[in-house]
C-alpha positions in Angstrom: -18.9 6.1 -4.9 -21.8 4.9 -6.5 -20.5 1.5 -7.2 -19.7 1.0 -3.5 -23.1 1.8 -2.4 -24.3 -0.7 -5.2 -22.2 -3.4 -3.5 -23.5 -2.2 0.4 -26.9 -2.8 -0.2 -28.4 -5.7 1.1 -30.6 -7.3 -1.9 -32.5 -9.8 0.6 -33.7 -6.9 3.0 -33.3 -3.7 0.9 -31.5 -2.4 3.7 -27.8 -1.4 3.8 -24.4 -3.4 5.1 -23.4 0.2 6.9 -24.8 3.3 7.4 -23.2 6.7 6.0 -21.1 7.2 9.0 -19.8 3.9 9.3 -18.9 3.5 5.4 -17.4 7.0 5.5 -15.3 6.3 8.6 -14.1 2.5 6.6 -13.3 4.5 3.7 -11.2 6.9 5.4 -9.4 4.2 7.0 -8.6 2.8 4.1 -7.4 5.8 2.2 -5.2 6.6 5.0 -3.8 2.7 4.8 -3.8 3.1 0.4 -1.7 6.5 1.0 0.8 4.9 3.0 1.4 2.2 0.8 1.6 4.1 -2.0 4.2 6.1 -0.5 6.0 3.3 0.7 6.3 1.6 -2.9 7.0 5.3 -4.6 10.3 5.2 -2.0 11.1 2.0 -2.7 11.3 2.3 -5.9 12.8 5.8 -6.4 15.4 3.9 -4.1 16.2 0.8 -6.4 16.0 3.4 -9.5 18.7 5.5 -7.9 21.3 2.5 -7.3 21.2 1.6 -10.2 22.0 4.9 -11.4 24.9 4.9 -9.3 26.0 1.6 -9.8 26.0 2.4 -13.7 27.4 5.9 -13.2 30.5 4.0 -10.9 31.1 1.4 -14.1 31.5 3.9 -16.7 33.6 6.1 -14.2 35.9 3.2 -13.8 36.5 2.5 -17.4 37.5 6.6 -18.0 
């Protein structure tokens, strides 16, 4: 958090980019949009892990 405040001040006016409110409400935004992404690729991948599991699972099957 403190490196985001760093990068919100303005240097020229020693003011701020956004006020508290408005950073927290970005920042929940873009939680909410990191979560679901990160959900997404977890799926995605647990998916791709899994048939290739199967796929493997149906090759030595075949051979027995």
């Amino acid at each position: 958090m403190r490196e985001i405040n760093e990068i919100n001040k303005c240097r020229k006016s020693s003011g701020f980019y956004l006020n508290q409110a408005e950073l927290i409400d970005i920042l929940q935004q873009g939680y909410q949009v990191a979560l679901k992404r990160a959900a997404l690729e977890a799926f995605v991948r647990a998916a791709f892990c899994r048939k290739g599991r199967y796929e493997a699972q149906a090759r030595i099957s075949s051979y027995g």
